[in-house]
SETORFI-579109 format. One record per residue (C-alpha): residue number from 1; x negated, y, z; residue in one letter. Coordinates in Angstrom, 2 decimals. Each point is the difference from the previous one (the first is absolute). Layout:
BEGIN
+-----+---------+---------+---------+---+
|   k |    east |   north |      up | r |
+-----+---------+---------+---------+---+
| NUM |       X |       Y |       Z | A |
...
+-----+---------+---------+---------+---+
END
This chain:
BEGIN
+-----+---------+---------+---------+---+
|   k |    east |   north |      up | r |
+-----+---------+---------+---------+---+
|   1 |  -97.32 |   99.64 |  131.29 | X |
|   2 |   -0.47 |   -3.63 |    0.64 | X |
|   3 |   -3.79 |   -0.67 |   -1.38 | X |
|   4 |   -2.04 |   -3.28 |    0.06 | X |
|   5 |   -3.29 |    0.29 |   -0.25 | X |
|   6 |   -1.94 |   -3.55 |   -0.96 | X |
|   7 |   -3.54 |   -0.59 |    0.79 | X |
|   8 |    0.48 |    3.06 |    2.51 | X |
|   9 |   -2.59 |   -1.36 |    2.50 | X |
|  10 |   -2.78 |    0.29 |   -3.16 | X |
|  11 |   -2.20 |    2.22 |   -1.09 | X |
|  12 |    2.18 |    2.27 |   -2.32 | X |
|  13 |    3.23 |   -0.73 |    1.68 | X |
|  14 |   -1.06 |    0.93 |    3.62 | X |
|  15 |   -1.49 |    3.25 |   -1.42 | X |
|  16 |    3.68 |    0.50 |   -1.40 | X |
|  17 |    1.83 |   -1.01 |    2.68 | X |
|  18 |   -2.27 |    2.35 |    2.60 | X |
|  19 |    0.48 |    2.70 |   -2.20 | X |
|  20 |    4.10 |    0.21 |   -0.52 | X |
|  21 |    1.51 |   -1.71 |    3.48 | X |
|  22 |   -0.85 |    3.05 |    1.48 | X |
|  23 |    0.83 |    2.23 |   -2.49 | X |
|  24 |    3.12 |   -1.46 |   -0.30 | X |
|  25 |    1.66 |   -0.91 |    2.82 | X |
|  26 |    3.25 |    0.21 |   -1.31 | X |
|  27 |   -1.19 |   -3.17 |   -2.01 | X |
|  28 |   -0.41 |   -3.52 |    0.90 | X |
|  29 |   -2.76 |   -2.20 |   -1.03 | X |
|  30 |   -0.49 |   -3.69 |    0.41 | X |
|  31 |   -3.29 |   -1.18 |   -0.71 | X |
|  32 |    0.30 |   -3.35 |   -1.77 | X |
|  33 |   -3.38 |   -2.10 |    0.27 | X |
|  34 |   -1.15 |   -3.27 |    0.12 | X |
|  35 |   -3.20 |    0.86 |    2.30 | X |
|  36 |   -2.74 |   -1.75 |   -2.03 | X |
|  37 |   -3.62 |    1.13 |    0.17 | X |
|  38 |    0.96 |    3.11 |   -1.33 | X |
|  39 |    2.94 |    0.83 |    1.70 | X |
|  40 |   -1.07 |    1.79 |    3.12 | X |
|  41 |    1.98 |    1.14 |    2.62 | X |
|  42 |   -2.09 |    2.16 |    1.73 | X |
|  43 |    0.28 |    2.33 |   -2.52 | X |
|  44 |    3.56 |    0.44 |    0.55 | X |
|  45 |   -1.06 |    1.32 |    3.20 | X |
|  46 |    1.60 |    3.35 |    1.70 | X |
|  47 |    2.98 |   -0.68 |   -2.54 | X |
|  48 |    0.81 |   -3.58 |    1.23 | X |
|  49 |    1.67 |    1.82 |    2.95 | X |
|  50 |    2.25 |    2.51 |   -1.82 | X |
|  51 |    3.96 |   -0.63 |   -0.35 | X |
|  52 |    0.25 |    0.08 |   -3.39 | X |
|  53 |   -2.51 |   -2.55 |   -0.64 | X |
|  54 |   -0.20 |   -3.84 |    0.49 | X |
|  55 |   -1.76 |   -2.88 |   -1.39 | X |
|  56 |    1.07 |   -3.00 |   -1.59 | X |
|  57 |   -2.99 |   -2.91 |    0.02 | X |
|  58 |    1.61 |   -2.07 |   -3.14 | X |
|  59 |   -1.65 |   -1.53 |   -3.96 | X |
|  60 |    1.83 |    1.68 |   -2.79 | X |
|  61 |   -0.40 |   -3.32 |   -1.81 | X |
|  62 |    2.24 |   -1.16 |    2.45 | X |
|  63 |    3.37 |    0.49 |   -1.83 | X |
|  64 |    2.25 |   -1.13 |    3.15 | X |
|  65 |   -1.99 |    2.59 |    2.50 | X |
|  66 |    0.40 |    2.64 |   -3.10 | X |
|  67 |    3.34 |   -0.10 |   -0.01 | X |
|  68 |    0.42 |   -0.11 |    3.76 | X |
|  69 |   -2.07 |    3.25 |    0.15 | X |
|  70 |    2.19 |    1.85 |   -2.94 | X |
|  71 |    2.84 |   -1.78 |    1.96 | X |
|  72 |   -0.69 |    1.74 |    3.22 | X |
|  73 |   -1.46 |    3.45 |   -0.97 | X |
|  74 |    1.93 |    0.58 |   -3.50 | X |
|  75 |   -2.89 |    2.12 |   -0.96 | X |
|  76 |    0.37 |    3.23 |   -2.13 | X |
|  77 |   -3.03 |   -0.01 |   -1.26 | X |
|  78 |   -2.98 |   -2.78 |   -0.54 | X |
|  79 |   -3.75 |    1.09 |   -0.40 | X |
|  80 |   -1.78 |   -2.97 |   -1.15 | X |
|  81 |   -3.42 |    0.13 |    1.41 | X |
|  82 |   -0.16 |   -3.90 |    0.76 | X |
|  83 |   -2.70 |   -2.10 |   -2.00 | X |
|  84 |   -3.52 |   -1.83 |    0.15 | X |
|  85 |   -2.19 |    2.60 |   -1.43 | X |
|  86 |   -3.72 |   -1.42 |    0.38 | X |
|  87 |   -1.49 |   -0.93 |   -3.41 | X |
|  88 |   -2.57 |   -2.28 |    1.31 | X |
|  89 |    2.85 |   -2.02 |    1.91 | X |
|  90 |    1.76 |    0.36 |   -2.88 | X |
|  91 |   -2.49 |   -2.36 |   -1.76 | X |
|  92 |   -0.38 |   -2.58 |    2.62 | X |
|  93 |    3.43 |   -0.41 |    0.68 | X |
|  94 |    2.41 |    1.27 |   -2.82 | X |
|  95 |    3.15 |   -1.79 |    1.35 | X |
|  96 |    0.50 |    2.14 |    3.01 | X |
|  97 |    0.17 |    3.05 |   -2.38 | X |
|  98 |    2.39 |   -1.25 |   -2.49 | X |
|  99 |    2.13 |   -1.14 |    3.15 | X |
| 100 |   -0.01 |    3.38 |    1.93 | X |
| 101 |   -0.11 |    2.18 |   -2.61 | X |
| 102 |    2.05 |   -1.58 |   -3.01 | X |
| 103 |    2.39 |   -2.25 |    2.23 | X |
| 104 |    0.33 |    2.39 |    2.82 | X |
| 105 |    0.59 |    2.70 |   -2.86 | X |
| 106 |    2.81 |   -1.67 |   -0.77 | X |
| 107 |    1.53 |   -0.60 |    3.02 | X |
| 108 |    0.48 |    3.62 |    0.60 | X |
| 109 |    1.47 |    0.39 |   -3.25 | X |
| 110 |    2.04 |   -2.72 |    0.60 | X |
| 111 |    1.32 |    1.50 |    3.25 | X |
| 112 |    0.17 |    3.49 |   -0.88 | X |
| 113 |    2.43 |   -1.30 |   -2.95 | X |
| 114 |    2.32 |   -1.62 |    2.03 | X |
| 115 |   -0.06 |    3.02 |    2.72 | X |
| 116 |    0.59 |    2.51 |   -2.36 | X |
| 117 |    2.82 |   -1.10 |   -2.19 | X |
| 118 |    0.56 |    3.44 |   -1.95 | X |
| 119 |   -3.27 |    1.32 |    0.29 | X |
| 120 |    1.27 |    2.81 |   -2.88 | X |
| 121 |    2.62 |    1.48 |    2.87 | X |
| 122 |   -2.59 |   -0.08 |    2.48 | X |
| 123 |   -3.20 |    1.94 |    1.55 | X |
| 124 |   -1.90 |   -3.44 |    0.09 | X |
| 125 |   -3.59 |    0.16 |   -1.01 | X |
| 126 |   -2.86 |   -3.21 |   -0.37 | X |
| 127 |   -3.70 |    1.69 |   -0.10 | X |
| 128 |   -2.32 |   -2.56 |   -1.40 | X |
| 129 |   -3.73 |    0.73 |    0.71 | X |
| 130 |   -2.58 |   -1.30 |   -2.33 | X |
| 131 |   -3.36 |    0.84 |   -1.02 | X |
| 132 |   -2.04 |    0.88 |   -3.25 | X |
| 133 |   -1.84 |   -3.59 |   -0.06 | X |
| 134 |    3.00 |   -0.80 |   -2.21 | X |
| 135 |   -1.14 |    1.56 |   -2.75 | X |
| 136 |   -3.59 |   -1.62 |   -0.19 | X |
| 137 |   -3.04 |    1.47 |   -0.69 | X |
| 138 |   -1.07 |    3.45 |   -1.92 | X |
| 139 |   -3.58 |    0.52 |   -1.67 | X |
| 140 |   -1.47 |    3.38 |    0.45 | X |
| 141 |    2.37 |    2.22 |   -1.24 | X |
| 142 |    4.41 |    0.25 |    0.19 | X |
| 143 |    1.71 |   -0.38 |    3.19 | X |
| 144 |    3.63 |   -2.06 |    0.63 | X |
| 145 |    3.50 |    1.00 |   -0.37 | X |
| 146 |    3.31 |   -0.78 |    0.89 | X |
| 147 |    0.30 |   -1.71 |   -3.86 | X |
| 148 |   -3.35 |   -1.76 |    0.20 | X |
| 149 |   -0.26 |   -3.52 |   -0.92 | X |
| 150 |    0.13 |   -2.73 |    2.87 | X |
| 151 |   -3.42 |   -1.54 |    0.14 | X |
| 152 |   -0.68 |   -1.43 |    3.08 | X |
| 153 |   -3.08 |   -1.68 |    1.05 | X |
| 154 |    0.14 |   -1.70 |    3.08 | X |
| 155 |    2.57 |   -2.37 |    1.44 | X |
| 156 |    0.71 |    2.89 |    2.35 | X |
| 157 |    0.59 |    2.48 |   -2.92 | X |
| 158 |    1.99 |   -2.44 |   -1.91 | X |
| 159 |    2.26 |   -0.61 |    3.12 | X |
| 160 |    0.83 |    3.14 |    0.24 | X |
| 161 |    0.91 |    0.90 |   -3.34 | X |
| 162 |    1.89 |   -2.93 |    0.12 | X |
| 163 |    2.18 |    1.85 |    2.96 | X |
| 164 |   -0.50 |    3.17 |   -2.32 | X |
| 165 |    2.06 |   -1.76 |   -2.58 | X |
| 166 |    2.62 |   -1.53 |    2.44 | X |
| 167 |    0.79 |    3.08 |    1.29 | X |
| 168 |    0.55 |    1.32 |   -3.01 | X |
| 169 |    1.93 |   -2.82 |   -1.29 | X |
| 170 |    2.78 |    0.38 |    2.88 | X |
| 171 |    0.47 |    3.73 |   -1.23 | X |
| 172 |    0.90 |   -0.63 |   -3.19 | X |
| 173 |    1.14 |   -3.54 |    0.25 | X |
| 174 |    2.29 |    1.15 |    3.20 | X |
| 175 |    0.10 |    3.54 |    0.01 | X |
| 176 |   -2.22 |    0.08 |    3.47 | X |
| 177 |   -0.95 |    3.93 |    0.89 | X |
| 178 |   -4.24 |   -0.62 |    0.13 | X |
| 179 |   -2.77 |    1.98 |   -0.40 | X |
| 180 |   -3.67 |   -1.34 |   -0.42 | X |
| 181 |   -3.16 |    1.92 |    1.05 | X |
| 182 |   -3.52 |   -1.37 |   -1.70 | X |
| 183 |   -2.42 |    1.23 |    2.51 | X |
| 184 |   -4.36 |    0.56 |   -0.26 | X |
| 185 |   -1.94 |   -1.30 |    2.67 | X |
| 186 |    1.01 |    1.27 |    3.40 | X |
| 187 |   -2.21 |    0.89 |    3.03 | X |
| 188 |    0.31 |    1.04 |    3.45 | X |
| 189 |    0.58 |   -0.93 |    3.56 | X |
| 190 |    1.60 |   -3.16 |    1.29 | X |
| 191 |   -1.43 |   -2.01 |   -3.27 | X |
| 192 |   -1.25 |   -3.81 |    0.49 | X |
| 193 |   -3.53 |   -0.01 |    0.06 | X |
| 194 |   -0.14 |   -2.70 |   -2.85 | X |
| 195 |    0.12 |    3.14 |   -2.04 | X |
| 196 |   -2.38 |    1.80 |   -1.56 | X |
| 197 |   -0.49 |    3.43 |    2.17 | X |
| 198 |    0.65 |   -1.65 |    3.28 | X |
| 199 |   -2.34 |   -2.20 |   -0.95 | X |
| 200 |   -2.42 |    2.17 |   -0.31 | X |
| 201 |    0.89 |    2.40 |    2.48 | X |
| 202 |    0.08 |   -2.78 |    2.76 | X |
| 203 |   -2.95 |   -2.32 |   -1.15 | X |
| 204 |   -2.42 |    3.87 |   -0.20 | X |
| 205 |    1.10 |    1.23 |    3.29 | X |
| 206 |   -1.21 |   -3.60 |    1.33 | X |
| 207 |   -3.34 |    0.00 |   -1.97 | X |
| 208 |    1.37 |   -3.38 |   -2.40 | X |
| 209 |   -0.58 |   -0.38 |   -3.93 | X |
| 210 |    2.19 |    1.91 |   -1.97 | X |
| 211 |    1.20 |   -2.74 |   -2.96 | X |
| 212 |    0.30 |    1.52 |   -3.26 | X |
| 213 |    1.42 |   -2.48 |   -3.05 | X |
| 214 |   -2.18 |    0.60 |   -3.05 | X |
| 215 |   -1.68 |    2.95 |   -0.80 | X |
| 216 |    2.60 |    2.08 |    1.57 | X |
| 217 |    1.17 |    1.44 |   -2.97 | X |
| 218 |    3.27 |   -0.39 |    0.43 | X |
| 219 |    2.62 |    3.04 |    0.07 | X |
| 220 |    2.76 |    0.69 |    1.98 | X |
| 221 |    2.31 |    3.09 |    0.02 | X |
| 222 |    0.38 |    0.51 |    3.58 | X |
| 223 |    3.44 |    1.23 |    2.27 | X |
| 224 |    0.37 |    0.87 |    3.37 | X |
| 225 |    2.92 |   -2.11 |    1.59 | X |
| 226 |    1.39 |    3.08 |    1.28 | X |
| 227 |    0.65 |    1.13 |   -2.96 | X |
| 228 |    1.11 |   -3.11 |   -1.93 | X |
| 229 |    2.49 |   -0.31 |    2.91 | X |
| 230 |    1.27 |    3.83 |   -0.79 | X |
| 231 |    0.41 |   -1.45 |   -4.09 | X |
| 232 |    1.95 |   -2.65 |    1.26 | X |
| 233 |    2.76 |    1.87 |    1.88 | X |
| 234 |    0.15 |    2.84 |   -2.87 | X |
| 235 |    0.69 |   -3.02 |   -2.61 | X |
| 236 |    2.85 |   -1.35 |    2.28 | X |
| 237 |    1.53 |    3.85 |    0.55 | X |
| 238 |   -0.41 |    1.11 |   -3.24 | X |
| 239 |   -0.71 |   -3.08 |   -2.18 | X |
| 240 |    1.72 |   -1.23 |   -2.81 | X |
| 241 |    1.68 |   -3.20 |    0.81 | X |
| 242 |   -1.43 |   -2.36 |   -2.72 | X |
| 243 |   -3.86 |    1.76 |   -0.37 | X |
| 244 |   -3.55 |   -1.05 |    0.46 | X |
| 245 |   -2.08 |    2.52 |    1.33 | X |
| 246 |   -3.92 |    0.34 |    0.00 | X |
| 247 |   -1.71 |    1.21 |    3.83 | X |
| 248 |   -3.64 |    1.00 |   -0.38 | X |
| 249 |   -2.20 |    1.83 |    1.80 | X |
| 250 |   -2.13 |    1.67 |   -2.99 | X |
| 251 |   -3.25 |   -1.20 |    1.71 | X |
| 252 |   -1.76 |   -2.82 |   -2.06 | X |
| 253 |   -3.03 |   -0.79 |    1.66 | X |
| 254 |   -2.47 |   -3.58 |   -0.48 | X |
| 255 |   -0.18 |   -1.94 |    2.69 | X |
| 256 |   -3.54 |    0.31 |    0.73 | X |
| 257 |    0.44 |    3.69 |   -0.09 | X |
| 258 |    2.81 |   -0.37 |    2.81 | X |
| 259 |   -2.28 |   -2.08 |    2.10 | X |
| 260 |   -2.95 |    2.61 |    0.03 | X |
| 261 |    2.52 |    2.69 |    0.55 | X |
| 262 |    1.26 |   -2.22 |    3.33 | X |
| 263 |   -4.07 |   -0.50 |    0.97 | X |
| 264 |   -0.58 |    3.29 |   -0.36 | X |
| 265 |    3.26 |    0.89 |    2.58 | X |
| 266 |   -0.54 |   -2.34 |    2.33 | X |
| 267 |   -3.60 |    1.07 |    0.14 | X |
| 268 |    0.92 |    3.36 |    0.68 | X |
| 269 |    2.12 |   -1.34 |    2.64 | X |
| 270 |   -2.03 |   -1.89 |    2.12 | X |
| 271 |   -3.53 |    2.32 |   -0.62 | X |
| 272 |   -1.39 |   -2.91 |   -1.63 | X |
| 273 |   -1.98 |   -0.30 |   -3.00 | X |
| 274 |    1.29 |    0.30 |   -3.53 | X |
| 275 |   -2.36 |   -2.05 |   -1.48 | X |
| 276 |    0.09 |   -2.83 |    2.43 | X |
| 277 |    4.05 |   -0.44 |   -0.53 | X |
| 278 |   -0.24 |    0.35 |   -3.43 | X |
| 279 |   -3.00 |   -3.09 |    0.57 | X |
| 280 |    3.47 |   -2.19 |    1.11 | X |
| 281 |    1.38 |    0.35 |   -3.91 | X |
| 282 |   -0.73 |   -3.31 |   -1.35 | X |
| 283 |    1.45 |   -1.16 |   -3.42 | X |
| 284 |    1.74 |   -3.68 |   -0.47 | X |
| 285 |    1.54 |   -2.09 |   -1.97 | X |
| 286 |    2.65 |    1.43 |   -2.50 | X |
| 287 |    3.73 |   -1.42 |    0.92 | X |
| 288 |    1.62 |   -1.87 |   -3.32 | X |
| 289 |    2.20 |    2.17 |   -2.09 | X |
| 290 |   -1.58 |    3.45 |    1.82 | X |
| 291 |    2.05 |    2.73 |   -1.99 | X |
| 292 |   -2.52 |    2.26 |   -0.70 | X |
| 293 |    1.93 |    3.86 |   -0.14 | X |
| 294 |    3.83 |    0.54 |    1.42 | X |
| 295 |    0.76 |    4.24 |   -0.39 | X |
| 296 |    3.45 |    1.13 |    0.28 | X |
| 297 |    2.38 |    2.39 |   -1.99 | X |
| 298 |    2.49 |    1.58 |    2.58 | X |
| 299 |    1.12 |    2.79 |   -2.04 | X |
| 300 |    3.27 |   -1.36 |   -0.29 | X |
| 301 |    0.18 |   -0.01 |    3.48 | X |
| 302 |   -0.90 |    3.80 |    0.23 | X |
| 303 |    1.92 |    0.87 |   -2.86 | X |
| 304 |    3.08 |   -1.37 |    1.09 | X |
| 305 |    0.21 |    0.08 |    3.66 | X |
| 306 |   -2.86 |    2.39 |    1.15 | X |
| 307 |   -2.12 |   -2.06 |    1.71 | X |
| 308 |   -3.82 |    0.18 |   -0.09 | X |
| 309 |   -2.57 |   -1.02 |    2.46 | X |
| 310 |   -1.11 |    2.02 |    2.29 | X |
| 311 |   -3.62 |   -1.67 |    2.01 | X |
| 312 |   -2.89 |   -0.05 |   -1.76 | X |
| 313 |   -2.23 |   -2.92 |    0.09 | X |
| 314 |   -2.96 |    1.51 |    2.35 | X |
| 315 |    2.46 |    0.80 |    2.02 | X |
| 316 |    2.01 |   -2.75 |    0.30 | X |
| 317 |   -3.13 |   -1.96 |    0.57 | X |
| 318 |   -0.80 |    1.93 |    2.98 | X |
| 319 |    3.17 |   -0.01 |    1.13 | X |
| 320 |    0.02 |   -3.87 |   -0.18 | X |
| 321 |   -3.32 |   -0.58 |    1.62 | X |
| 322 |    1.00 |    2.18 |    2.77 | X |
| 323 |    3.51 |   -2.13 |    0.45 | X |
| 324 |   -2.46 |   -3.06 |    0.27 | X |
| 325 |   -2.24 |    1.27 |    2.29 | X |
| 326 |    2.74 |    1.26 |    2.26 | X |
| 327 |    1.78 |   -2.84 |   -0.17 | X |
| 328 |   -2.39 |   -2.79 |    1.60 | X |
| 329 |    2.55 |   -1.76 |    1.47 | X |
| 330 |    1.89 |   -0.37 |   -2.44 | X |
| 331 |   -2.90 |   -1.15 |   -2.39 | X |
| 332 |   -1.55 |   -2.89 |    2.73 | X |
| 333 |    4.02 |   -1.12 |    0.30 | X |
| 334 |   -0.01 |   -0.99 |   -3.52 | X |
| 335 |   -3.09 |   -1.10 |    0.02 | X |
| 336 |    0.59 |   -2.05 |    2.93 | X |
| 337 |    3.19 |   -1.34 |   -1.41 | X |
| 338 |    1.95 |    1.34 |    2.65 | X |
| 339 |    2.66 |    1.38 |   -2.04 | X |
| 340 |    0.64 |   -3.67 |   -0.79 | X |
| 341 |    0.12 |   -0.75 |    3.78 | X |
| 342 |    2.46 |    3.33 |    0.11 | X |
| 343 |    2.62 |   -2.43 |   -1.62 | X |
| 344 |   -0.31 |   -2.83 |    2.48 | X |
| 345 |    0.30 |    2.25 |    2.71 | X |
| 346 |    2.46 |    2.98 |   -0.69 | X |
| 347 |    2.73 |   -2.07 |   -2.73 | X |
| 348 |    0.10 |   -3.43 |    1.39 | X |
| 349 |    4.00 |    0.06 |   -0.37 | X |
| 350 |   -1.04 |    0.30 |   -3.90 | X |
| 351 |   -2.22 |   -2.56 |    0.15 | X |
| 352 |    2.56 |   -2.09 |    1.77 | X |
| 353 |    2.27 |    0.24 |   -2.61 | X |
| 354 |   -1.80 |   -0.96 |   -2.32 | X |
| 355 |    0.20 |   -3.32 |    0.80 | X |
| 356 |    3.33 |   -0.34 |   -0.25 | X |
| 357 |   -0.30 |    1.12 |   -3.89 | X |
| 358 |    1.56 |    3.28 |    0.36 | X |
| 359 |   -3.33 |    2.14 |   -0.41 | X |
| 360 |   -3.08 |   -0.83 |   -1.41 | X |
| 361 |   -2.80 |    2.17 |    1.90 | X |
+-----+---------+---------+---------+---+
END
């Protein structure tokens, strides 16, 4: 197969794309990514070398550079990892999440369409990722599933049921083979440190404040990316073309609980106190529209196609921690920027071209 892989050089994608170009070499994978903030790189490192794997530093807004790419490649297979996914920049800046992730939505609809012209007599496959924030916010008790109503909260939720409901508007509209996966929250290495258990990880290993937003009460059901990326490639083996399937990890925990669980690790880790990391923990200001309870159903999922997670949450949290503090170069890099600087220096033809209006990096 032929498979593009957007926002490959992100946190979910890059764990993806490490995890399958070597186990499939008979496959080739483009990685399709605009190299924001988020877009990193370095993580595509010890794969960026291997023959069946290249990069492409484009916008999927761009509709001209989409259809260049599909033009080229004449992919098999699309995963759609590609969209602003911070809440908080969500908020300040809505615009650039309707633009990536509605309008560059499209324009891989658009282009898949037109590349696969009988997609009925074909083995062509469009894997949109998306995320439970669609479906709003749960109380104590209940968790989501694949017929839950949409709900979003946040401009970033509401973008992305927005590309929820484009994608499948082309199925039916067009007859376009997709699949959608609604994912929990994922963790694990090679994740921006904007997040929450970078955060913490990184700020407690350097002795900063640990920000909490509220009382800390809110819950999460937490996966391991490794596992999310396994979901993903059973849906687009064994999938049915046309379904919506629910990817959670079956580990709800608050968020003041995961905090104290990382203090408590990274004390361990470093011999020093327990009590003085957990001293970093200090509470702030709630975010607007802070969903207070996401859980996930992914029976369906288990049911169906026999997938179930497989890390549990202690141990995916050490095995995170340990990523991070193994990884230090990696970690000052992005703090540095110098994945940014990456760009400038290793895919100047790119940025060359963009000038001339055929890519938009």
């Amino acid at each position: 197969m032929r498979i593009l892989v957007t926002g490959g050089a992100g946190f979910i994608g890059s764990n993806f794309l490490n995890m399958f170009v070597p186990r499939y070499p008979e496959h080739s994978f483009v990685c399709f990514d605009k190299l924001t903030y988020a877009g990193n790189p370095l993580s595509l490192t010890g794969i960026d070398s291997a023959k069946n794997f290249s990069l492409e530093v484009a916008d999927i807004a761009d509709g001209d550079v989409v259809n260049r790419i599909f033009g080229d490649f004449r992919p098999d297979l699309v995963v759609h990892f590609a969209a602003e996914s911070h809440v908080d920049r969500s908020i300040h800046d809505p615009g650039a999440f309707v633009r990536t992730n509605v309008v560059g939505t499209m324009q891989l609809l658009n282009a898949a369409r037109a590349l696969w012209k009988d997609p009925s007599s074909s083995t062509a496959r469009f894997h949109h990722v998306s995320t439970d924030e669609v479906y709003g916010s749960l109380r104590e008790e209940g968790a989501f599933t694949e017929d839950s109503r949409y709900d979003p909260s946040s401009p970033y939720a509401a973008s992305k049921a927005s590309s929820d409901h484009l994608v499948r508007a082309f199925h039916r509209t067009y007859g376009l083979p997709i699949t959608i996966t609604n994912c929990s929250n994922n963790y694990g290495p090679r994740q921006a440190p904007e997040k929450l258990i970078p955060l913490t990880i990184l700020n407690a290993l350097e002795g900063r404040e640990l920000p909490v937003y509220g009382s800390g009460g809110n819950c999460r059901d937490w996966l391991y990316v490794d596992d999310h990326c396994e979901a993903i490639w059973k849906v687009i083996e064994c999938g049915q073309v046309g379904q919506t399937y629910n990817v959670g990890g079956n580990e709800e925990r608050t968020n003041i609980d995961v905090v104290r669980a990382l203090c408590e690790l990274v004390a361990q880790q470093t011999g020093r106190s327990a009590a003085d990391v957990l001293g970093l923990i200090r509470f702030v200001e709630d975010r607007p529209g802070h969903d207070w309870r996401y859980a996930v159903d992914s029976s369906k999922l288990k049911r169906e196609l026999g997938w179930e997670p497989t890390l549990r949450f202690a141990e995916g949290l050490a095995r995170t921690l340990a990523w991070y503090i193994a990884n230090p170069a990696w970690v000052k890099a992005v703090q540095a920027g110098e994945h940014q600087k990456w760009l400038e220096k290793n895919y100047d033809r790119r940025l060359r071209t963009a000038n001339d209006g055929r890519t938009n990096s």
